[in-house]
C-alpha positions as CSV (number, residue, x, y, z in Angstrom):
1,X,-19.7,-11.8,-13.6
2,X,-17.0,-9.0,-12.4
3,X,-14.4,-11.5,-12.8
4,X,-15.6,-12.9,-16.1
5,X,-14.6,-9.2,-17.7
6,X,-15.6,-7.9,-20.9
7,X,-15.2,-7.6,-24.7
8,X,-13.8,-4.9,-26.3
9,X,-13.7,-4.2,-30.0
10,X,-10.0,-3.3,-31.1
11,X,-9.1,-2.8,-34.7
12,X,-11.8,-4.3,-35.6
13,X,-11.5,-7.3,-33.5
14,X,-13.8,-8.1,-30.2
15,X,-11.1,-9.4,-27.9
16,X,-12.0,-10.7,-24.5
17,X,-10.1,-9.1,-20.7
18,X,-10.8,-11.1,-18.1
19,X,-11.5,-9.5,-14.8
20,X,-9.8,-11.6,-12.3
21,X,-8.1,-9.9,-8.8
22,X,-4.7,-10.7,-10.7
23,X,-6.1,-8.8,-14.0
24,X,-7.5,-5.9,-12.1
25,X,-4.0,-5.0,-10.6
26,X,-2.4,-5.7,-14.0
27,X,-4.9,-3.7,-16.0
28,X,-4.7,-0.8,-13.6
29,X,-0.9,-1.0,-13.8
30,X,-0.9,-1.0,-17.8
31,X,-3.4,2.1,-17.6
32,X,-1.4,3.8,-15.3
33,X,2.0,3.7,-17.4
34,X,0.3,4.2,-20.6
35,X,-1.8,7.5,-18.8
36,X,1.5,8.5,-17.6
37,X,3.8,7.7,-20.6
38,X,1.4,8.5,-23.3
39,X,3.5,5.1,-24.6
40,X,1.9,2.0,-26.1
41,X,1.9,-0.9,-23.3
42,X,2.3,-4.7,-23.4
43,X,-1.0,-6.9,-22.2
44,X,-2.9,-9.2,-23.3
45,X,-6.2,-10.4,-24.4
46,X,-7.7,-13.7,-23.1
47,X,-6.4,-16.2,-25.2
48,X,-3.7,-14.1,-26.7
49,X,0.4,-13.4,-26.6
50,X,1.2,-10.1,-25.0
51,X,1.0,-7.4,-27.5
52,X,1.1,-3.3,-27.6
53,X,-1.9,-1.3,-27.0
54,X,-2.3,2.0,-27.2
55,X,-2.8,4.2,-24.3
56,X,-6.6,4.5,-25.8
57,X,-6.9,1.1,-26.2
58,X,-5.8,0.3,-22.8
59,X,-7.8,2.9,-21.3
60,X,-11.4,1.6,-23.5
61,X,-10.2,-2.0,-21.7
62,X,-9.6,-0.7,-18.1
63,X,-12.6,2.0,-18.2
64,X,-15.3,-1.2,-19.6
65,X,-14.1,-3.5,-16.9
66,X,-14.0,-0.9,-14.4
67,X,-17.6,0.2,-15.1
68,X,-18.3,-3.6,-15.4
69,X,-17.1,-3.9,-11.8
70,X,-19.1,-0.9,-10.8
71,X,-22.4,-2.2,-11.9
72,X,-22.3,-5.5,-10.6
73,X,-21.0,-4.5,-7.6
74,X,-23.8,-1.6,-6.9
75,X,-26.7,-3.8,-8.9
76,X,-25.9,-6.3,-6.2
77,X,-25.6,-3.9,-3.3
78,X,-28.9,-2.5,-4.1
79,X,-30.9,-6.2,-4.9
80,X,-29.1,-7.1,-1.2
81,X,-30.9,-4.2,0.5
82,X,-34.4,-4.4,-1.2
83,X,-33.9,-8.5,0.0
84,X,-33.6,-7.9,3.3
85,X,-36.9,-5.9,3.5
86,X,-38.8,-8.9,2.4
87,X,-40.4,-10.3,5.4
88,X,-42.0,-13.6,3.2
89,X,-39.8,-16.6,2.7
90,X,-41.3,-17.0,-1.1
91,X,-41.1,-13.4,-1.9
92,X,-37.2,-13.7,-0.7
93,X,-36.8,-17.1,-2.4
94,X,-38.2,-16.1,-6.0
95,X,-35.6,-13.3,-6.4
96,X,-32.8,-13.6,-9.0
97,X,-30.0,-12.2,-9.9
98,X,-30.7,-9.9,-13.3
99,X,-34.3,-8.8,-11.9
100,X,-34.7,-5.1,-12.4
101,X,-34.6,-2.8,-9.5
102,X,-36.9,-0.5,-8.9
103,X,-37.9,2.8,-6.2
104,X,-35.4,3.6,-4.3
105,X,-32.5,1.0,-5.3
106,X,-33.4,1.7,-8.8
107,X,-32.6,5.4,-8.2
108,X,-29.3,4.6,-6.1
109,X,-27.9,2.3,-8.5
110,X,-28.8,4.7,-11.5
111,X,-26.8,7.8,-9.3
112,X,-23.8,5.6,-8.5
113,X,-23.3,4.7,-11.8
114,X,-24.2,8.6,-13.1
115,X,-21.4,9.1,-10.9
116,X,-18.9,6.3,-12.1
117,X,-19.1,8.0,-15.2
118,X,-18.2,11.3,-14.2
119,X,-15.3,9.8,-12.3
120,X,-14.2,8.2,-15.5
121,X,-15.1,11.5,-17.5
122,X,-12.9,13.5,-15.4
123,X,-9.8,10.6,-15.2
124,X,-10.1,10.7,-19.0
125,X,-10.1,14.6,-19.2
126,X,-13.8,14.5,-21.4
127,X,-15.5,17.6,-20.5
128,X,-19.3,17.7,-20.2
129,X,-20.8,19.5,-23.6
């Protein structure tokens, strides 16, 4: 699901960014020149030539797939943990992936990603209001 990405409405359009190792390095690198530069970049969208985005455009793709990658990665985390309390083989066995947390791992996962966004608040320079 992290590597799948995300779509991301530009211009008008919903392109799709793929997620992949390779993609997360690039991404990051386009961010970081365009954050840096304050200049348009070349990427690309999934299916799609390499074309300019602008340094808001790259950093809507890189902060959606990063906070994609930060929920899955945390929603798994926590699911993991509440699994390994089960004690009954059918209890363990009827968990899925998507079911909703709740107590404790609901209320970790809902601080880590609180926090994921003030990370990206304050690499973005948005001020609390």
């Amino acid at each position: 699901m992290i590597e799948d990405g995300v779509d991301v409405e530009i211009g008008g359009e919903v392109q799709h960014f793929s997620y992949t190792t390779e993609d997360q390095n690039n991404i990051k690198d386009a961010f970081d020149l365009a954050y840096q530069t304050g200049l348009d970049v070349p990427y690309h969208a999934d299916g799609y030539g390499c074309k300019l985005y602008t340094p808001e455009q790259i950093t809507m793709i890189f902060i959606m797939n990063k906070t994609n990658l930060t929920h899955h990665t945390t929603y798994f985390n926590q699911l993991r943990m509440w699994v390994e309390t089960l004690t009954d083989i059918d209890e363990i066995q009827s968990v899925q992936y998507g079911d909703a947390l709740t107590g404790e791992y609901l209320e970790n996962y809902s601080l880590m990603m609180e926090q994921a966004q003030l990370v990206i608040s304050a690499l973005i320079g948005v001020e609390d209001s």
